[in-house]
Each structure stands twice: as C-alpha cells, then as structure tokens.
DOSE-242539 format. One record per residue (C-alpha): x, y, z; residue in one letter. Coordinates in steps of 0.05 Angstrom, whole numbers. Example, Ala and Ser with C-alpha at 12.3 -4.5 7.8 and 13.67 -1.06 7.14 Angstrom:
      px      py      pz  resn
     246     -90     156     A
     273     -21     143     S
This chain:
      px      py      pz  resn
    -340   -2962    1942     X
    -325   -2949    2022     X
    -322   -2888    2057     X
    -277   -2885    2123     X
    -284   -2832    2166     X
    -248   -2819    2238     X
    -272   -2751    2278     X
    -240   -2722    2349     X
    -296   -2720    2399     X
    -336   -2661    2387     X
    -320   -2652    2310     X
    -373   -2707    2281     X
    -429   -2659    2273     X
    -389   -2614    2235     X
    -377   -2663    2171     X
    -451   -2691    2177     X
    -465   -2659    2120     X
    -399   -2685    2084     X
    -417   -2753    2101     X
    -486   -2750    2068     X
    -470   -2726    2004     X
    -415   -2780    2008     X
    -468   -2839    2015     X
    -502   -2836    1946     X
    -422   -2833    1913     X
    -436   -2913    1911     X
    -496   -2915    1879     X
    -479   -2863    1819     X
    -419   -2910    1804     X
    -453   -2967    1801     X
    -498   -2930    1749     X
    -444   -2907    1714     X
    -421   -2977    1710     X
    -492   -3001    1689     X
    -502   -2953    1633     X
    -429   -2961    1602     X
    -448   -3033    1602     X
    -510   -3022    1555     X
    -467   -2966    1511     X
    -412   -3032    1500     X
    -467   -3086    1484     X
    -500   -3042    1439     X
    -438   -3023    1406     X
    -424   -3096    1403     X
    -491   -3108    1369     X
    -487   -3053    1312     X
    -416   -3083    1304     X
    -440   -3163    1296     X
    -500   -3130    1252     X
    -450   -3096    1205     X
    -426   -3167    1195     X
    -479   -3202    1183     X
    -498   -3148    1137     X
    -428   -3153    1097     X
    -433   -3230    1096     X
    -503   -3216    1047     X
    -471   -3162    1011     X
    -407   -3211    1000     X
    -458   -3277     979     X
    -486   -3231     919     X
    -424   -3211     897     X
    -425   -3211     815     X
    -386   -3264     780     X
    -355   -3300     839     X
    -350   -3371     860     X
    -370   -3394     924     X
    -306   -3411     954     X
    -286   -3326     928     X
    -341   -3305     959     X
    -325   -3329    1031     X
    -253   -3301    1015     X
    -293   -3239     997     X
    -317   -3235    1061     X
    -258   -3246    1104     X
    -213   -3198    1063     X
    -263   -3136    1070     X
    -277   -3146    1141     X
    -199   -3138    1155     X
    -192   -3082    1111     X
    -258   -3046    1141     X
    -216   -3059    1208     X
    -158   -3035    1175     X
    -178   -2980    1124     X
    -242   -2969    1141     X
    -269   -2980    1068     X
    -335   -2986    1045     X
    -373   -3046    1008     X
    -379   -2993     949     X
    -300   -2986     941     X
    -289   -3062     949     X
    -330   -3085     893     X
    -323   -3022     844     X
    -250   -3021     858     X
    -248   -3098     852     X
    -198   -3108     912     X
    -194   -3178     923     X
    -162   -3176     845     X
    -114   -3110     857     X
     -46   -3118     876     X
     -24   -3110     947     X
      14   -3040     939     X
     -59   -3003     912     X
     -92   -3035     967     X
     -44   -3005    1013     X
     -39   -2933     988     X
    -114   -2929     967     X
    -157   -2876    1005     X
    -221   -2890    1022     X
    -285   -2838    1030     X
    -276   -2852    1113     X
    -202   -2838    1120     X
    -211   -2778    1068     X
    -253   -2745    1112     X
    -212   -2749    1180     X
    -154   -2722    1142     X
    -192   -2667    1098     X
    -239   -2649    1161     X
    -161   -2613    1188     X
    -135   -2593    1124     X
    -208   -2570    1091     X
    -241   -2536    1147     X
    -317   -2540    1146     X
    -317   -2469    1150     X
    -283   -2454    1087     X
    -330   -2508    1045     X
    -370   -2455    1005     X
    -305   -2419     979     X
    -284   -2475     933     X
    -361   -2505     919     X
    -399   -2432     909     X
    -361   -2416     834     X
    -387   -2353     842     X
    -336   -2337     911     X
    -287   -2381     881     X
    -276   -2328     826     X
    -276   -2276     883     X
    -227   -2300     926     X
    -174   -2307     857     X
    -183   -2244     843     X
    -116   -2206     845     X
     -70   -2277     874     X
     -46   -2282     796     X
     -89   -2354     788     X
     -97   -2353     708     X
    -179   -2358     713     X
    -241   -2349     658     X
    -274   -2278     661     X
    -332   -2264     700     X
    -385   -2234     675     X
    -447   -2226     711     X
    -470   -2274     771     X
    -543   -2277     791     X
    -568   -2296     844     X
    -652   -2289     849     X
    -659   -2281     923     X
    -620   -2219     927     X
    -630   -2147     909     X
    -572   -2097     883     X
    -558   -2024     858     X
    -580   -2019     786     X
    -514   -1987     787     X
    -487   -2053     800     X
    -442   -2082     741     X
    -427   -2159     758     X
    -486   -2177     803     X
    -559   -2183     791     X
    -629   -2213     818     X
    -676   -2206     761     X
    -672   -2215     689     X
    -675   -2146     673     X
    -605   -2127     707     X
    -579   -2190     686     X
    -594   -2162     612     X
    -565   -2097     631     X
    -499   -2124     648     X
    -489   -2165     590     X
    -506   -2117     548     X
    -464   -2064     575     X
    -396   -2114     567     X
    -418   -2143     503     X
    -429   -2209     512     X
    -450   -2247     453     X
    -425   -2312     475     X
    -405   -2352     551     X
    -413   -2408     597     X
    -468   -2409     638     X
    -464   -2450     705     X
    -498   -2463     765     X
    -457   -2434     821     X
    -459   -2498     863     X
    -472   -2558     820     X
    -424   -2610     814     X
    -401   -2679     758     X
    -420   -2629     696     X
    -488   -2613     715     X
    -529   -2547     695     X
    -483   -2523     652     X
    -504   -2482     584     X
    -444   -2471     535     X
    -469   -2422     494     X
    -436   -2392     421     X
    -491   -2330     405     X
    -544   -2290     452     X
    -591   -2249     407     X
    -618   -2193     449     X
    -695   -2179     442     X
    -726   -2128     493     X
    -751   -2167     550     X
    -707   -2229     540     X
    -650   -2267     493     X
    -650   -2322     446     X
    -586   -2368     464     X
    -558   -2404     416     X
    -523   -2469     445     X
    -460   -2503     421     X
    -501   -2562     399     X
    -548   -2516     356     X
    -607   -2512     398     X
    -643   -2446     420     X
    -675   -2436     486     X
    -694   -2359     522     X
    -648   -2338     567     X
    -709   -2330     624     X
    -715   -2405     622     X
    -651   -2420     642     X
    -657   -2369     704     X
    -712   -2407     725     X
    -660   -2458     751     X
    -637   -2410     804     X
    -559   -2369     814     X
    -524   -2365     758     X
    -454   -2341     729     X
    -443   -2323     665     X
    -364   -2334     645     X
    -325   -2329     583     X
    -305   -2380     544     X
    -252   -2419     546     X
    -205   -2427     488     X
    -160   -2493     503     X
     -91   -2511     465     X
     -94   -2539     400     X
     -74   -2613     432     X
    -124   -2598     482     X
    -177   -2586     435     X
    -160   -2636     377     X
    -184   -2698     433     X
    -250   -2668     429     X
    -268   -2602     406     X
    -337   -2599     434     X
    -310   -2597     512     X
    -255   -2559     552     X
    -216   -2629     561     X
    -180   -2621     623     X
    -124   -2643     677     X
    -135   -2651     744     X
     -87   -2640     794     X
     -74   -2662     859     X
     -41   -2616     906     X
     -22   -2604     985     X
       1   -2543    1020     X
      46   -2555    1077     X
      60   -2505    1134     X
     129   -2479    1122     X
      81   -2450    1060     X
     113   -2501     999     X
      59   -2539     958     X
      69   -2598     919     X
      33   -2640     863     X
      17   -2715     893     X
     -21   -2744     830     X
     -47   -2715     760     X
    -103   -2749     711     X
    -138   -2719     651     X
    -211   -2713     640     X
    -236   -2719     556     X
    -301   -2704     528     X
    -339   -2743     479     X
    -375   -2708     410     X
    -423   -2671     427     X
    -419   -2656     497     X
    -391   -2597     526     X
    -370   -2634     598     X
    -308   -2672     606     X
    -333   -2703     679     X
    -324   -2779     688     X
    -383   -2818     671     X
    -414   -2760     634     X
    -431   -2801     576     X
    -379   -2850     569     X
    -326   -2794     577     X
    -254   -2813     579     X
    -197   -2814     628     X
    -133   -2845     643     X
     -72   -2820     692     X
     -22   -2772     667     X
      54   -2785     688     X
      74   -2726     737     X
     147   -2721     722     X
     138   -2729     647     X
      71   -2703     625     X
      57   -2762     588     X
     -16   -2794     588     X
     -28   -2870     609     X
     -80   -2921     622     X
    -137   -2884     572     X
    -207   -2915     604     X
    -284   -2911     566     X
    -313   -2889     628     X
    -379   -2896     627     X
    -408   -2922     690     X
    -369   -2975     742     X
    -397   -3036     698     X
    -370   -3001     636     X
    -298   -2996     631     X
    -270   -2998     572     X
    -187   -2995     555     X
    -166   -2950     498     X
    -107   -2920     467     X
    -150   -2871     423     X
    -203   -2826     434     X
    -275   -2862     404     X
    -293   -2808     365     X
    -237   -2767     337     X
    -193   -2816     332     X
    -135   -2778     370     X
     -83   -2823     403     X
     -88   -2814     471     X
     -40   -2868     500     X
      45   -2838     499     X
      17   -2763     477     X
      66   -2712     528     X
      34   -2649     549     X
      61   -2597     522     X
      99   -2540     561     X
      85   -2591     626     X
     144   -2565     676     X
     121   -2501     660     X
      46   -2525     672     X
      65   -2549     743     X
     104   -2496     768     X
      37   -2455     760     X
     -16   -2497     790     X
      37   -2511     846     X
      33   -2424     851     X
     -43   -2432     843     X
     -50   -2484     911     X
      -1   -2435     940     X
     -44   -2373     929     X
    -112   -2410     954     X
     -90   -2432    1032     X
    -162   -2439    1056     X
    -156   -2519    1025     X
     -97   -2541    1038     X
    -120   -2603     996     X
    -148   -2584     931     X
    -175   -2613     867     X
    -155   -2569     805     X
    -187   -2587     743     X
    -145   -2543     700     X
    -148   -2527     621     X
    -100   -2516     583     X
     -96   -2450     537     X
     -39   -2414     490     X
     -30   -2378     561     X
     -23   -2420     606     X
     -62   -2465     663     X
    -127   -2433     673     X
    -168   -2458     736     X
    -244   -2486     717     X
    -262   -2503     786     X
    -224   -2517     853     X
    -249   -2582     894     X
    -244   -2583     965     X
    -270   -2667     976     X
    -270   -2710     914     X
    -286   -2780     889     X
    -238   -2835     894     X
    -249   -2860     828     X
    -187   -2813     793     X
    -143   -2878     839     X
    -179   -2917     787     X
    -149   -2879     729     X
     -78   -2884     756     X
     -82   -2947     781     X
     -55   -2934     845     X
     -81   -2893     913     X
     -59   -2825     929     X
     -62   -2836    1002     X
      11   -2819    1024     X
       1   -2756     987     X
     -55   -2731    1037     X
     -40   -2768    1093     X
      36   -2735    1092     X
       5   -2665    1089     X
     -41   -2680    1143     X
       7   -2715    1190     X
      49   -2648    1174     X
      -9   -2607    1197     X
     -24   -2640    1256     X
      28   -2617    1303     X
      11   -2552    1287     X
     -51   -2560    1333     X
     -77   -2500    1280     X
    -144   -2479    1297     X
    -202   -2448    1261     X
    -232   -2395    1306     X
    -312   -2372    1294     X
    -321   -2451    1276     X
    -398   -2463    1283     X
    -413   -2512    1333     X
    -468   -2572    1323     X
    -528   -2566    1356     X
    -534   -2600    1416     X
    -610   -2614    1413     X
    -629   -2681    1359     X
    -665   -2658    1284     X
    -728   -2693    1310     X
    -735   -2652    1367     X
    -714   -2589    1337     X
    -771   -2596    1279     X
    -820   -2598    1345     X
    -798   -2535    1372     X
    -805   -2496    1302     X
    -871   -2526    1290     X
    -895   -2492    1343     X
C-alpha cells in the first residue's frame, strides 16, 4: 500500500502530521492479512479434523459391509455440507437406507435451531419450559388446561395469606387443605421426557406432613418429595374413554405440531400420538418401551404404531403390548373439532411461534399437558417423514419481518475461564 502526496510550496509542514499517521497504514494491513491467514488455516484444520473424525465414526458403523461403510462416509459428509446433520441422526435415523424425499424434508438439531432461534426467542424460553408460568400465561386466553393447585417453590417466601404459592411445607399443607385436595399430579416445574413426576390417587393429612398414596400403590410422605425442589401440584386429568382404553395407567397423548405466521393464522404441520405402557403413568418416548406412531392430520387416523424403547429397540405393532387395543386404522374421535382448538391454542400463546403441544384428550375437549418450545427429532421417526417445510415456511415468513425482541440479554463478552478468575477473587 502507497501513499502519494503533492503539497504547494509552503503547505508541507502543515500535513506532517497526516503523513505520519499515514506510514504505519501498510503495516496494519499486512497484519490484517497475516492474522486472517491463520483464522483460514485453522478453520481449514478443524474442518479436515471433522473428517477424519467422521471417517472413524463411519468404519464402526453397526452391521455394514466394507464397501457400505465408505458409501457411509461419502453420503454424510455431503449431507453435513448440505443439511448440516449430525453422526447421531445419520445412524439412528438410518439414512443411507431412507428414501430420498425423508432425507430431503428431515430437520436436523442444527437447522432447528437457526430457524427456532427467530421464531422461539431466547428470551421467552422459560415461559413454555417453567410449567409453573406456562399455566400463568393461559390463564384467561380460553386454552382448555389442568387446574392448578398450589406451586412451590423452596427459595422463595410468600404471605401466609397466599392461596396458590408456597416455600415451605407448612403453607404448602395449608393450601391443599383449604381447596381439598385429596388427589393430583405432582411435577417438577422444569423437568423434561417424563421425569419427576408423582401421580398420586389419595393424600392422608397428618399434622406436620401427608401420606401419598401413588397410582401404583406405593406410599411415600409428602416432605420427601419436596426435597426434590419447586413443585406444582395439578389436578388430574381424566382422558376420553378411547384415550384411556390404550392404557389406563397414563394420560396417552397427541402431539401437535403447529406455526404461527404473521398475518396472526396458525396452522398444524404434523401430529403423532404418545401411549403408555401398564403401569407407568408417562406416555414420553422411550419411557419404558412406550409406544408411538404418526397420526394422519386430515383424517385423525393413527399409523405406523412403534415399541419404542430405545434407538436399538424398535419394534412395529398394530396393537398396544399390554391391553391389547388396536392401535393401527383407530380415527380420533371428534378430530376436526380437536384441531380447530389446538390451532386457537398456538394462536393464543404468540411468544413460540413454533410449539410442541402434547395434548390429551377429555369428554371436553383438547386440554394442554405441556407446551414445547425446541423438541427432539425423533417424532420424524414416527411419521416417517421430516417436518422441515413446516418450520422452515413459518420462518422464511418471519424473516422479512426483520421483527425484533427488545431487552434481549446480550452474551458476555469476556470467555467462562476468565470470568471464574475474576469471581474467585
């Protein structure tokens, strides 16, 4: 880089001081240059290492010639180009034996997040995954939820003349008391795939404590339960008569898939349904060998019945294991009618404008269990095809909109490492 400079006699003193700051100009290019250089190889090396990595992963892939394996290889490194999947997806999904029209509309965990990092704001995470809020922000939008009861939460300290909210076992007593509870659902407010979950049919009230009596039979205190941190305490769901003749031991539910656009119109883009086994209470997929299978959106009418019980255990059925109940052809009953309310539901809840509903089904209608605001990609399993249009429609929709999310939180600018330095000080 050259600097040319031509002055009128007199006037070269007067840009000396131009001129100098000019000189180093070269040098901080040429640094520049230097230090982009470095960024590319390194980039280049991560990038060859990712390879060489893949190329292992590939040559222990389970029950696959030699010749399958190198054609292993070569097919996931274009689709990592081009999708951006995972080793993970490719072998549980088994894409090098899936037709090419699931390969193109699957959605991987990568291209889920660009598109749910717009329509899902960060900010608006804890609305959907805190059960507790999630019943809050319902209240009053006409979404068909269970009753809350009490939630606890040990850190905090309310009114005694508090009547849903408690931090001690005492008040937490006092409020179930007071609405007479005898029997609910207790959940951990942020706990996810079934977990901490207590479905329980009698509470015996004893001074200090309560005896619960579980669906299963078993009796536990109620203060040992608290010890596993914020709770709520719900009613209990009563599910249809099909619902419940799957498996009467869980709330057996649907999951539905649904967008909301900007002109304010939602729409379902896929549905599957979520069974119990006897003698669990969760309907969650892999919770014991739980069963799931895709459920026809225009018709209501359930397909492709899967023993779920792990990636390695897959099992095809047409009946449920243990009651017997053919799964395979059943309709959902009322179904249009089903749909037109969860569609209101996604309507009334704009904060995710991508949501997971896993919905039961009661003599009154769709009620909402939990809303989920990032999901697994296994329910492309159960349908057998990927529900990327769906989301990537919504989000292409949104885009345009340039809508922003003011109050965002920004990431700190300073690395973990050195940031557990300064507050160890």
């Amino acid at each position: 880089m050259l600097f040319f400079f031509t002055f009128r006699p007199g006037e070269g003193r007067k840009y000396e001081k131009y001129i100098y700051i000019c000189k180093p100009l070269p040098l901080v290019a040429v640094g520049y240059f230097i230090l982009s250089c470095i960024k590319m190889s390194l980039s280049t090396i991560k990038f060859y290492l990712k390879l060489v990595k893949a190329a292992g992963w590939a040559m222990t892939y389970p029950n696959r010639s030699l010749a399958e394996k190198i054609h292993i290889y070569r097919d996931f490194v274009g689709l990592r180009i081009a999708k951006g999947i995972n080793t993970d997806e490719y072998q549980n999904f088994e894409f090098d034996r899936k037709p090419q029209a699931f390969r193109q509309q699957f959605l991987g965990l990568n291209e889920q997040r660009y598109y749910l990092d717009l329509l899902n704001p960060k900010k608006y995470y804890i609305l959907p995954r805190n059960k507790y809020f999630t019943h809050k922000m319902l209240e009053g939008t006409g979404v068909r939820k269970a009753t809350l009861f009490c939630y606890y939460q040990p850190h905090g300290r309310f009114s005694p003349n508090n009547h849903e909210t408690a931090g001690d076992l005492p008040n937490v007593l006092r409020i179930l008391n007071e609405k007479g509870v005898r029997e609910c659902v207790i959940k951990s407010p942020e706990a996810t795939h079934g977990d901490s979950v207590w479905l329980t049919k009698d509470i015996a009230y004893s001074g200090n404590d309560a005896e619960l009596t579980l669906f299963d039979g078993r009796k536990i205190p109620l203060s040992s339960v608290m010890q596993k941190g914020a709770l709520i305490f719900e009613s209990v769901v009563r599910q249809t008569k099909q619902m419940r003749d799957f498996n009467p031991s869980s709330v057996n539910t649907i999951r539905f898939m649904t967008v909301l656009y900007p002109d304010g119109s939602a729409r379902i883009i896929d549905t599957w349904f979520k069974i119990g086994r006897v003698g669990r209470c969760v309907d969650n997929a892999g919770s014991g060998g739980n069963v799931d299978g895709g459920v026809d959106m225009a018709t209501g009418e359930l397909y492709h019945a899967v023993q779920y019980d792990g990636w390695e255990n897959i099992k095809p059925i047409d009946r449920h294991p243990d009651s017997g109940q053919p799964i395979n052809g059943t309709v959902i009953e009322n179904w249009e009618q089903i749909k037109a309310e969860v569609i209101k539901f996604q309507q009334a809840f704009p904060y995710c404008k991508a949501a997971g509903w896993d919905i039961a089904l009661t003599d009154d209608g769709p009620l909402v269990i939990e809303v989920n605001d990032f999901w697994d990609r296994i329910g492309q399993l159960f349908l057998q095809r990927g529900w990327r249009d769906g989301i990537r429609d919504c989000f292409l929709a949104w885009q345009p909109t340039k809508v922003k999310y003011d109050m965002e939180r920004r990431d700190n600018e300073l690395s973990e490492k050195m940031l557990r330095k300064i507050a160890a000080k």
